[in-house]
ROVOKOL-21127 format. One record per residue (C-alpha): residue number from 1; x negated, y negated, z; residue in three letters. Coordinates in pm, 1 decimal. Layout:
N
<pt NUM,<X,Y,Z>,'ALA'>
...
This chain:
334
<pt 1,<-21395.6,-3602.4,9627.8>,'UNK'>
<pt 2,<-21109.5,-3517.6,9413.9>,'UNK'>
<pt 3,<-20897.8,-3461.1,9686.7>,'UNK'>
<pt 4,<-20909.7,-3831.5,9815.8>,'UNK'>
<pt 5,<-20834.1,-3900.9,9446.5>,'UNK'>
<pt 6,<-20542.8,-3714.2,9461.8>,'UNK'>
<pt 7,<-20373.0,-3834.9,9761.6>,'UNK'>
<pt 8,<-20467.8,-4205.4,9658.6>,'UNK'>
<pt 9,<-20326.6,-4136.1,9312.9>,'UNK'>
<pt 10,<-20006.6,-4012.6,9447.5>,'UNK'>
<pt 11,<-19973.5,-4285.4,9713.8>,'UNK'>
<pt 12,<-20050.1,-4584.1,9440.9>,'UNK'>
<pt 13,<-19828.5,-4376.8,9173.6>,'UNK'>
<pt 14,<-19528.3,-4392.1,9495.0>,'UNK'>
<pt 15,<-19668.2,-4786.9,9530.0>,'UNK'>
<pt 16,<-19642.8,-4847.0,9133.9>,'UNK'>
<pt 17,<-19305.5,-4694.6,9112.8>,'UNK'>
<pt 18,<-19147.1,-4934.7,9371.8>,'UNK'>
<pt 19,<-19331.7,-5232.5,9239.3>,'UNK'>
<pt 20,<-19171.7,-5209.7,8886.2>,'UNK'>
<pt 21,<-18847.7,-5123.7,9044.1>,'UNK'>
<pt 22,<-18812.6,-5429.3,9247.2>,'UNK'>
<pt 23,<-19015.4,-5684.8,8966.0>,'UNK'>
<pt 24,<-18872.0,-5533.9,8658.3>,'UNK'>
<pt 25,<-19221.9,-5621.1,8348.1>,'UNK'>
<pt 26,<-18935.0,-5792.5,8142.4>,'UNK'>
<pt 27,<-18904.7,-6034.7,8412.8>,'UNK'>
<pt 28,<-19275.6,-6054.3,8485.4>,'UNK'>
<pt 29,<-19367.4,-6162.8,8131.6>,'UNK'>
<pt 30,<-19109.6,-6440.9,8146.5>,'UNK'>
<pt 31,<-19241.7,-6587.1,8502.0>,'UNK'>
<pt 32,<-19569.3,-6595.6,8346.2>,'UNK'>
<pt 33,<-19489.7,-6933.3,8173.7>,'UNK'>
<pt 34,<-19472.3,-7086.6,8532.9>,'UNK'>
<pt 35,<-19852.7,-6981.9,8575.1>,'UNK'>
<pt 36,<-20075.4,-7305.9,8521.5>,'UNK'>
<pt 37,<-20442.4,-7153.7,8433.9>,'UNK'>
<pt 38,<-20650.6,-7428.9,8555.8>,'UNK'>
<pt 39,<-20603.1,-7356.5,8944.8>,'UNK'>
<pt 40,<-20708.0,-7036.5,8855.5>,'UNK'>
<pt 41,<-21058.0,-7169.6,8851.8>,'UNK'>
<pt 42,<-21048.2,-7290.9,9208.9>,'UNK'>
<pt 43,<-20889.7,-7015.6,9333.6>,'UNK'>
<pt 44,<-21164.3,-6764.7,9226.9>,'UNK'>
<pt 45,<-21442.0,-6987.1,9339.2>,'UNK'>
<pt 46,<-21267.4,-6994.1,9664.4>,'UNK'>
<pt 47,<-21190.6,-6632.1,9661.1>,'UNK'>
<pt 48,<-21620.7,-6604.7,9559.6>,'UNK'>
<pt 49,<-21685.7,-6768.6,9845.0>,'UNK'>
<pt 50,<-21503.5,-6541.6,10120.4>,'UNK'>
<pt 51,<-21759.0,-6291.9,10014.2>,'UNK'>
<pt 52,<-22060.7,-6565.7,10106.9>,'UNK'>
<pt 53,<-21876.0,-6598.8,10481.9>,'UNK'>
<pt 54,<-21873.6,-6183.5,10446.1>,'UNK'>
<pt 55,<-22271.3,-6207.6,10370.2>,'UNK'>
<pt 56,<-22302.0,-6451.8,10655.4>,'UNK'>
<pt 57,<-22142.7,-6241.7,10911.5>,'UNK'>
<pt 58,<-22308.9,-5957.0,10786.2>,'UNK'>
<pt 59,<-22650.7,-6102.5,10897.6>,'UNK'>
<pt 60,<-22519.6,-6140.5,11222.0>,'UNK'>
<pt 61,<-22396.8,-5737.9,11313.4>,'UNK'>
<pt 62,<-22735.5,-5667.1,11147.8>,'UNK'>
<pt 63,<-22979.3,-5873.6,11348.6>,'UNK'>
<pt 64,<-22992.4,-5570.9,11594.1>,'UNK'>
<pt 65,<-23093.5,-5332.1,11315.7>,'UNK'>
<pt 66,<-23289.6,-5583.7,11131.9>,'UNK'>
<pt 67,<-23312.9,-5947.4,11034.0>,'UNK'>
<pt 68,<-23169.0,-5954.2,10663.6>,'UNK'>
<pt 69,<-23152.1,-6248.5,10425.9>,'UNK'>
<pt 70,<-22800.0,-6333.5,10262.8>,'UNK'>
<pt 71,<-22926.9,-6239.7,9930.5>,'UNK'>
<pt 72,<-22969.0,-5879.4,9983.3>,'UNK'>
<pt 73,<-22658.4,-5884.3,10195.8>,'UNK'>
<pt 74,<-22445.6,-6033.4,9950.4>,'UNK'>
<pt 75,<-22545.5,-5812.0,9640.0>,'UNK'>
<pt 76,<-22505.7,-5475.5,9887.6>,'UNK'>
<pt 77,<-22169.1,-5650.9,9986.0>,'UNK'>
<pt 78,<-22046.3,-5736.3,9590.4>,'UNK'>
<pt 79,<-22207.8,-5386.0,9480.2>,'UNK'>
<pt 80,<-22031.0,-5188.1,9758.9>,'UNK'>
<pt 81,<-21646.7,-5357.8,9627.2>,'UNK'>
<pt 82,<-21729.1,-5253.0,9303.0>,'UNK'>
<pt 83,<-21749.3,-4940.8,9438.0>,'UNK'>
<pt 84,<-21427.5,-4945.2,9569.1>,'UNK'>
<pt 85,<-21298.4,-5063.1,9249.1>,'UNK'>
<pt 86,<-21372.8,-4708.4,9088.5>,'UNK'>
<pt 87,<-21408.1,-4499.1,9394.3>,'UNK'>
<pt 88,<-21127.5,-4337.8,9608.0>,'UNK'>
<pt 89,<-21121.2,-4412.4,10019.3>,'UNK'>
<pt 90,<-21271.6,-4737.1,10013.8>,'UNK'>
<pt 91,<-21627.3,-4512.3,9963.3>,'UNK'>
<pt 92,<-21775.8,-4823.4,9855.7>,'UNK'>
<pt 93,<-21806.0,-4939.8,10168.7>,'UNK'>
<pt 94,<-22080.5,-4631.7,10205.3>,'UNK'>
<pt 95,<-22241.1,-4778.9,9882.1>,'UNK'>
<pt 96,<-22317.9,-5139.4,10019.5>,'UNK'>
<pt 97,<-22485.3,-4986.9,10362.5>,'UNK'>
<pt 98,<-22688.4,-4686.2,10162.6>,'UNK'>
<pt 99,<-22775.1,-4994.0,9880.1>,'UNK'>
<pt 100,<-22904.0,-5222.2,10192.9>,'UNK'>
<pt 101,<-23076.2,-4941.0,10296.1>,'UNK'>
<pt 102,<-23265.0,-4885.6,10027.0>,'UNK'>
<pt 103,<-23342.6,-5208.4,9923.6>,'UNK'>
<pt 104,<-23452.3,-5377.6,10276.7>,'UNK'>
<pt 105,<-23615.8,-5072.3,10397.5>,'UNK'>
<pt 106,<-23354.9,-5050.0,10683.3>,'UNK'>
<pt 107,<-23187.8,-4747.7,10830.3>,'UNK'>
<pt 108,<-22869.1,-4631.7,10590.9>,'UNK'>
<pt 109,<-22694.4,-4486.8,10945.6>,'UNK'>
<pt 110,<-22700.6,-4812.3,11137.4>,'UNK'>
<pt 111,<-22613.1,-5013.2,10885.2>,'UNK'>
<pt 112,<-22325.1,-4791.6,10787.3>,'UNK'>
<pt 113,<-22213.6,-4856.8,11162.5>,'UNK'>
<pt 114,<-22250.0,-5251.0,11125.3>,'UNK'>
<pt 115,<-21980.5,-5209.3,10825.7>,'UNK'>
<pt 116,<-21750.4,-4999.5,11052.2>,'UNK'>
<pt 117,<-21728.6,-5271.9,11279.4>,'UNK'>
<pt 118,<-21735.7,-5516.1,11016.4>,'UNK'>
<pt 119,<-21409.9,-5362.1,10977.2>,'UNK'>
<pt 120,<-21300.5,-5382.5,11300.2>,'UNK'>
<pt 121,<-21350.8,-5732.8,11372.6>,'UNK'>
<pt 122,<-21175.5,-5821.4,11092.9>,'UNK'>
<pt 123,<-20862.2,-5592.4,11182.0>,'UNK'>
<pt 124,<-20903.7,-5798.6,11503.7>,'UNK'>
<pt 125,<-20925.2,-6143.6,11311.6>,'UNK'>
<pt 126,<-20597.9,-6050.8,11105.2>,'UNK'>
<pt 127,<-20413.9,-5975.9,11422.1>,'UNK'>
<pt 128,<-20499.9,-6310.3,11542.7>,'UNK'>
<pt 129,<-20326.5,-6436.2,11194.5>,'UNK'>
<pt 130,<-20024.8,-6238.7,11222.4>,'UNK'>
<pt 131,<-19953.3,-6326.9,11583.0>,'UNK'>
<pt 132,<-19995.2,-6735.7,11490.4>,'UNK'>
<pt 133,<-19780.4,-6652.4,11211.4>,'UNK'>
<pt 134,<-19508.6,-6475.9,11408.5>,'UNK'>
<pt 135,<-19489.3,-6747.1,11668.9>,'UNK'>
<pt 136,<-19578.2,-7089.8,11483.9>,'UNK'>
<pt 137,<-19365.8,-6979.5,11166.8>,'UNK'>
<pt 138,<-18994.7,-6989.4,11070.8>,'UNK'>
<pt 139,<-18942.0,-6608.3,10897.7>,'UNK'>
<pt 140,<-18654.4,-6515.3,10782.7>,'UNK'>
<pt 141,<-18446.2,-6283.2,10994.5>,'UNK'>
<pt 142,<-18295.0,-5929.9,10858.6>,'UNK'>
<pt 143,<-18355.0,-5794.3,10526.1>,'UNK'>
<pt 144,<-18478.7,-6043.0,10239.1>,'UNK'>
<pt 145,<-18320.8,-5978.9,9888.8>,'UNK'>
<pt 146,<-18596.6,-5740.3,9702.4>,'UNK'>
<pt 147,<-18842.5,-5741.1,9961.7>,'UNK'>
<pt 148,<-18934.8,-5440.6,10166.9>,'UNK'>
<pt 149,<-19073.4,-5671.8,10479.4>,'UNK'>
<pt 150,<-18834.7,-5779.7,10738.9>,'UNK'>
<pt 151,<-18989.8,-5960.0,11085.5>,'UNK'>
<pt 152,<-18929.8,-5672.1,11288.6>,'UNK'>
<pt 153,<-19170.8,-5469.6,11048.2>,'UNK'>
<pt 154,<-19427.1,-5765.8,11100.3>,'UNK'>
<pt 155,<-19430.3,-5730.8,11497.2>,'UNK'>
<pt 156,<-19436.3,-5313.4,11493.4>,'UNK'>
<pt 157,<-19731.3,-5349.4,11251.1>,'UNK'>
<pt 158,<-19941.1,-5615.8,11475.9>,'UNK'>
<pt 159,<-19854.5,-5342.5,11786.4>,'UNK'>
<pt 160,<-19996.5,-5093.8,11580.5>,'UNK'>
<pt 161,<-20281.0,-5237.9,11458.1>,'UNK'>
<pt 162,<-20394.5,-5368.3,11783.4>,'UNK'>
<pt 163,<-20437.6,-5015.8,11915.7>,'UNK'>
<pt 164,<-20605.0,-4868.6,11662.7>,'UNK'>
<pt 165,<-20832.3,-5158.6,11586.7>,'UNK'>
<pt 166,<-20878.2,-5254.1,12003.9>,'UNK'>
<pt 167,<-20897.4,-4887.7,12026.6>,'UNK'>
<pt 168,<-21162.1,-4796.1,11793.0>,'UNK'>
<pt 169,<-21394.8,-5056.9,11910.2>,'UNK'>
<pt 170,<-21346.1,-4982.5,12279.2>,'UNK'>
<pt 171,<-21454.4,-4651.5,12142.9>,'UNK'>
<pt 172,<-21745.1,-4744.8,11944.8>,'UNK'>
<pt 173,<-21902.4,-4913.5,12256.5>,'UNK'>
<pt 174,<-21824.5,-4696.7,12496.1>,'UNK'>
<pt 175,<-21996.4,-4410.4,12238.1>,'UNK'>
<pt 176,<-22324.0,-4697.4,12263.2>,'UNK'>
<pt 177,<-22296.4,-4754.3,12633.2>,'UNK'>
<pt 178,<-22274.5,-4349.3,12676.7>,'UNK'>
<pt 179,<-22546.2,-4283.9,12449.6>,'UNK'>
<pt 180,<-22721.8,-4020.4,12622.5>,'UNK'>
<pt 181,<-22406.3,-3833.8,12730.5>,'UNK'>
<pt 182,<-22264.8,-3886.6,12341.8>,'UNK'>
<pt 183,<-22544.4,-3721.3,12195.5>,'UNK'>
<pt 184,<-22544.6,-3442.2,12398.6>,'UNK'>
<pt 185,<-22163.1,-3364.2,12358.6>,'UNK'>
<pt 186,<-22271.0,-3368.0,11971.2>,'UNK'>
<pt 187,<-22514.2,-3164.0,12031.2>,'UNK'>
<pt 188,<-22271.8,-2921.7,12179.0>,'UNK'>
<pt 189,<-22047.1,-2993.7,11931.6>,'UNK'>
<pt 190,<-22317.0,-2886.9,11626.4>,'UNK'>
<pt 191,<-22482.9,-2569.5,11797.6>,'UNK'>
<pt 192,<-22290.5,-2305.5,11550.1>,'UNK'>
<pt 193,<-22448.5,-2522.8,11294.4>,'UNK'>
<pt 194,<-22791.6,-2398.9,11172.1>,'UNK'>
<pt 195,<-23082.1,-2661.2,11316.4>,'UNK'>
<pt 196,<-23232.7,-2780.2,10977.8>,'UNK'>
<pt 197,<-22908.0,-2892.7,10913.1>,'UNK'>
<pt 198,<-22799.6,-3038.1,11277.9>,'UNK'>
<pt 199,<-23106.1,-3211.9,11360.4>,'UNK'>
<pt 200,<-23063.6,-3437.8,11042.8>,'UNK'>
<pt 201,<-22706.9,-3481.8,11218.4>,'UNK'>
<pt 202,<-22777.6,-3573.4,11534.2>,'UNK'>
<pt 203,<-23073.4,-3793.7,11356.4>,'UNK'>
<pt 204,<-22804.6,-3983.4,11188.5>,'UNK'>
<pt 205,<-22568.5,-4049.2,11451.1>,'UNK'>
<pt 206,<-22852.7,-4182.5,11676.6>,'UNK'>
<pt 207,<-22935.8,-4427.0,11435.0>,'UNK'>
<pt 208,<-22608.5,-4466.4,11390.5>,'UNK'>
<pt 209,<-22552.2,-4606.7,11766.2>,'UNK'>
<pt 210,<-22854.3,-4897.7,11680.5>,'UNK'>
<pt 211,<-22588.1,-5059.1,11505.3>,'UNK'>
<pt 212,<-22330.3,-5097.8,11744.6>,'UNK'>
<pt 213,<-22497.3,-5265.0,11939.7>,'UNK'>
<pt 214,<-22502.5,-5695.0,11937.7>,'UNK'>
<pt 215,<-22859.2,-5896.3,12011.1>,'UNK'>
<pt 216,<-22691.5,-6216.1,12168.9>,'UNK'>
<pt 217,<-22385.6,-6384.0,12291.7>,'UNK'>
<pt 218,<-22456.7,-6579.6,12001.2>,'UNK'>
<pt 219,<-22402.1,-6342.3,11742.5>,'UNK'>
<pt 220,<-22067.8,-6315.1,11923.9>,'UNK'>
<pt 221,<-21972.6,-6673.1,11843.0>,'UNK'>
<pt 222,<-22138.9,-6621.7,11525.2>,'UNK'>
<pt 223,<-21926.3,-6323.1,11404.3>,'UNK'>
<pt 224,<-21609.7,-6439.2,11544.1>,'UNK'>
<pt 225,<-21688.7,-6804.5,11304.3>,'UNK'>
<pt 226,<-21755.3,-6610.5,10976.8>,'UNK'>
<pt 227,<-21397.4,-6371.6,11084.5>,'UNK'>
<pt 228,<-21211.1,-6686.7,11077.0>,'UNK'>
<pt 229,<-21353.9,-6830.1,10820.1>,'UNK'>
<pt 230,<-21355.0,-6528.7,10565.9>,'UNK'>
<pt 231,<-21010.0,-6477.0,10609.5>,'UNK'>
<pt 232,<-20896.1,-6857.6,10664.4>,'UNK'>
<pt 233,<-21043.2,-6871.5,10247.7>,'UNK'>
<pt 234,<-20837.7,-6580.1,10164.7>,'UNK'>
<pt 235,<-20522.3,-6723.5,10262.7>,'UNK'>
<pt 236,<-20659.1,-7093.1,10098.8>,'UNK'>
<pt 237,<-20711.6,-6849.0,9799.3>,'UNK'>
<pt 238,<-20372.0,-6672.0,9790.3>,'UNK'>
<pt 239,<-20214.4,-7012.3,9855.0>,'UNK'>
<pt 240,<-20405.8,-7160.5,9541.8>,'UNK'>
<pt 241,<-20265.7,-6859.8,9353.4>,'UNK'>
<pt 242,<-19885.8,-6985.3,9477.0>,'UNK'>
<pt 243,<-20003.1,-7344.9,9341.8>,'UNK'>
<pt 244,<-20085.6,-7162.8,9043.4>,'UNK'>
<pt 245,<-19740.0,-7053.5,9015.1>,'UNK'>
<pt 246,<-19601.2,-7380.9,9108.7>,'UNK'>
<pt 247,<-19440.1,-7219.5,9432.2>,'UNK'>
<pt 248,<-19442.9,-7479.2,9703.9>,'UNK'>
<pt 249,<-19494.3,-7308.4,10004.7>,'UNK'>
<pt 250,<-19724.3,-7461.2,10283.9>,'UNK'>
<pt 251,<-20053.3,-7299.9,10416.8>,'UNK'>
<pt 252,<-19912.4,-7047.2,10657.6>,'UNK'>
<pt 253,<-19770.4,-6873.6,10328.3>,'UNK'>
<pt 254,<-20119.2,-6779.3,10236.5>,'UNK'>
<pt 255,<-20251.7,-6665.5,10588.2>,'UNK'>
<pt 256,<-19900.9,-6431.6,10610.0>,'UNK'>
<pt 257,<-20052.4,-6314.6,10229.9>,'UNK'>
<pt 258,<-20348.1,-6238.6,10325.7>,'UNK'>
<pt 259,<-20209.4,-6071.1,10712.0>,'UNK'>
<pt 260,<-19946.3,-5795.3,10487.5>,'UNK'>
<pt 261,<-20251.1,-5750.6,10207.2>,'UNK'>
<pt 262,<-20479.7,-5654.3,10468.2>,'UNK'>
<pt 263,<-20275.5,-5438.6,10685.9>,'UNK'>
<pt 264,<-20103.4,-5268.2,10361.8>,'UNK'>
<pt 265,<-20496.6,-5189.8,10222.8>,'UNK'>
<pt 266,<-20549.2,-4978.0,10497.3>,'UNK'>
<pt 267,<-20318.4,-4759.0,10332.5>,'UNK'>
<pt 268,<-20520.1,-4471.1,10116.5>,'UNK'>
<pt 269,<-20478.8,-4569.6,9754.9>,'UNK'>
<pt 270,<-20606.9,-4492.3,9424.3>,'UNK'>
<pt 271,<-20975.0,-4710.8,9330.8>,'UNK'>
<pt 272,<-20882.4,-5083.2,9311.8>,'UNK'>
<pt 273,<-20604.2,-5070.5,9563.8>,'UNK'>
<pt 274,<-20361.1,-5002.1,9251.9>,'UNK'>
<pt 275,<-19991.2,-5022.1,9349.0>,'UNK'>
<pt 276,<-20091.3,-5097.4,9742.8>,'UNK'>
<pt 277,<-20181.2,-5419.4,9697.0>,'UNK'>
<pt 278,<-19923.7,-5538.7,9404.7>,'UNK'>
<pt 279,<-19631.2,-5408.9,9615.4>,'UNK'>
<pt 280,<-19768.4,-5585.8,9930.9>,'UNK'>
<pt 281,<-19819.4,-5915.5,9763.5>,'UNK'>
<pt 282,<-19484.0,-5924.5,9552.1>,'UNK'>
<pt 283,<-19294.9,-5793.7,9894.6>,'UNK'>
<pt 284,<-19461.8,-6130.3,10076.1>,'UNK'>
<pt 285,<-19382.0,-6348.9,9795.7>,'UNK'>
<pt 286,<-18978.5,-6215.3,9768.1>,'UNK'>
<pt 287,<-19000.4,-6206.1,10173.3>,'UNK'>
<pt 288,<-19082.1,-6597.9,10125.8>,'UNK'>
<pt 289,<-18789.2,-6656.5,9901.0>,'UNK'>
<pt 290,<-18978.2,-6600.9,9525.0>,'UNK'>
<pt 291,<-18767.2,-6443.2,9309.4>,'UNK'>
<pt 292,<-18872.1,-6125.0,9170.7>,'UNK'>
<pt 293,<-19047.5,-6181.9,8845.8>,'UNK'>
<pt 294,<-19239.8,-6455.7,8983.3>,'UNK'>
<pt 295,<-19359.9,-6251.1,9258.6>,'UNK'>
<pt 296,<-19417.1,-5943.4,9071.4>,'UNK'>
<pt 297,<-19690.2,-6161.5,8800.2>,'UNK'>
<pt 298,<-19842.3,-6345.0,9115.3>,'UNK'>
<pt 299,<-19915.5,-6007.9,9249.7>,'UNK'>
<pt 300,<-20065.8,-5897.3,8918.7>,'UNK'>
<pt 301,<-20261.0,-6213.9,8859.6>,'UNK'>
<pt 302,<-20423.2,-6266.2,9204.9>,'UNK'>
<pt 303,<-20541.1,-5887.8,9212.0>,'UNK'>
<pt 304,<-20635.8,-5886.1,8866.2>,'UNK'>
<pt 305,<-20893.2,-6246.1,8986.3>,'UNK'>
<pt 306,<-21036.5,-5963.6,9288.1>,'UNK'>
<pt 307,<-21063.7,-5658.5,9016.2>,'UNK'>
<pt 308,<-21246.0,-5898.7,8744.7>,'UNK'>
<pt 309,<-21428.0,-6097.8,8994.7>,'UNK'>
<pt 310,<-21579.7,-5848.1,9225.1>,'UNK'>
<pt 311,<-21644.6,-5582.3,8936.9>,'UNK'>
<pt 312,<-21890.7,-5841.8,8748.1>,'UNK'>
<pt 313,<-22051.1,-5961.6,9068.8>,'UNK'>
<pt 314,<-22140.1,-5580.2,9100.2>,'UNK'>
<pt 315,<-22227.3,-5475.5,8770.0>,'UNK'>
<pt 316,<-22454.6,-5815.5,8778.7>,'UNK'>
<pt 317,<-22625.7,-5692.6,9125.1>,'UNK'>
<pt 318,<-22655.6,-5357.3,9005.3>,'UNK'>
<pt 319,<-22854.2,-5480.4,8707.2>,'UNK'>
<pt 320,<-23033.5,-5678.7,8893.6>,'UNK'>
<pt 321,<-23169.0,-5454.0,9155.3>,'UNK'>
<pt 322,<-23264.8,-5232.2,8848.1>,'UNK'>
<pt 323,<-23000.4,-4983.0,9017.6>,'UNK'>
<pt 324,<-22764.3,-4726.1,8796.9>,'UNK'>
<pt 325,<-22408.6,-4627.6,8816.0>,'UNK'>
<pt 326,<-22577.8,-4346.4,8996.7>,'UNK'>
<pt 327,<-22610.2,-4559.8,9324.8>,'UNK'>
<pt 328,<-22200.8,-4540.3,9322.9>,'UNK'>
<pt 329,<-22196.7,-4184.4,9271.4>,'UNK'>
<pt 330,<-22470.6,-4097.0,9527.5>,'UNK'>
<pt 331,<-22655.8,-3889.0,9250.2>,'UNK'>
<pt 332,<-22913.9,-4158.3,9187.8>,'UNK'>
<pt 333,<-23237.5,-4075.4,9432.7>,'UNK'>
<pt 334,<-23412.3,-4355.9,9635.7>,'UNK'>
């Protein structure tokens, strides 16, 4: 593991270096008198309740695997950020699925593989977002005073995005639709590996397939109306966060937010997203016309609300469940 430390520490060092160059603290500390607490509440309520719409579309890519309430769902979910709050290569997204599994009795392999295309559909759903953004909104053109982001950027990223996000889940359905052949390349694949060991393998990956695949047309419709409405709060909850600032920008400057977060946390970074996500949020703001300081302390308020917030939802569920830090760790047994 200390590898993906180490090239998530160097990345966010890179990130942190560039984020004090371009919002200077000295400046930072003086925008803060611009920040008006009490939208703060709001804002992380709102911020809260993206992760219900998370638990809600959760139920729906499990239904195939299992029929899960939204309680368990949401404490896996708010467990599994904490873990990647303190654990490198967004590992705690292999927390929440081994947590469900454990507590709902449920297979840890398929539900891993409802949380990779968790992922994917919302890559999808922030594509969506950045191509309504890039034709419905006024950017600026050329190179913005202290921001890295220019329009062109925007575009190449959506291009890229689309085929590795389009790409990987033609993949993972073509992998479910192919079962039989899949399983038998891996099989291939595994034979210099002894059998105790490739059987288990195999095992998982099997199980893995159950959760690619989708009971209804309705869970469809039901994913792609939690997608839109997780991330449509996001951007309501980095646009509160402008408020907060008193920086009157309209809606659209939250959903562009929440598009450059998103595509910069894909990034490998140190636990917490450190220096990813406070360059890509005061690069949006300055690409939007803030000045520095005022976009370097939005950037360090909004993800200190996600650090504080998620960490305490998932030292609460973790106490609740009666689970230790071990469950992060994977050295605490079923």
């Amino acid at each position: 593991m200390w590898k993906q430390y180490l090239v998530g520490l160097l990345v966010s060092v890179a990130a942190v270096y560039f984020f004090f160059k371009a919002a200077p603290p000295s400046q930072m500390l003086a925008s803060l008198d611009q920040l008006n607490p009490w939208w703060l509440i709001p804002g992380t309520l709102v911020y809260i309740g993206s992760y219900c719409f998370r638990a809600m579309r959760w139920h729906y890519l499990m239904r195939p695997v299992a029929k899960v309430r939204f309680r368990p769902l949401f404490a896996a979910l708010m467990i599994g950020f904490l873990g990647n709050n303190i654990l490198p290569a967004h590992l705690g997204e292999v927390v929440r699925a081994v947590v469900l599994g454990r507590t709902e009795q449920v297979s840890k392999s398929a539900t891993m593989a409802t949380v990779v295309l968790e992922r994917v559909y919302d890559g999808l759903t922030v594509l969506l977002m950045l191509l309504v953004v890039l034709l419905f909104v006024d950017l600026p053109t050329g190179q913005v005073e202290g921001s890295l982001i220019t329009t062109a950027n925007l575009r190449t990223a959506g291009w890229l995005g689309l085929v590795l996000f389009a790409g990987l889940l033609i993949a993972l359905q073509a992998f479910r639709w192919q079962r039989a052949a899949s399983l038998r390349f891996m099989t291939w694949i595994l034979k210099p590996v002894p059998e105790r060991f490739s059987s288990k393998l195999l095992a998982g990956i099997d199980s893995f397939a159950d959760g690619l695949a989708l009971a209804r047309v309705g869970d469809l419709i039901g994913i792609g109306v939690y997608s839109l409405l997780t991330w449509l709060t996001l951007a309501l909850w980095a646009w509160l966060f402008m408020l907060a600032f008193g920086i009157h920008l309209d809606f659209m400057a939250g959903v562009l937010m929440e598009v450059v977060l998103a595509l910069a946390l894909l990034i490998p970074a140190a636990p917490a997203f450190v220096g990813t996500f406070h360059l890509a949020a005061a690069a949006t703001l300055a690409f939007m016309g803030a000045n520095p300081g005022v976009a370097g302390s939005y950037a360090m308020v909004i993800w200190l609300d996600h650090f504080v917030s998620t960490t305490l939802l998932g030292i609460y569920y973790l106490w609740r469940l009666g689970l230790g830090w071990g469950t992060l760790t994977g050295k605490q047994k079923s």
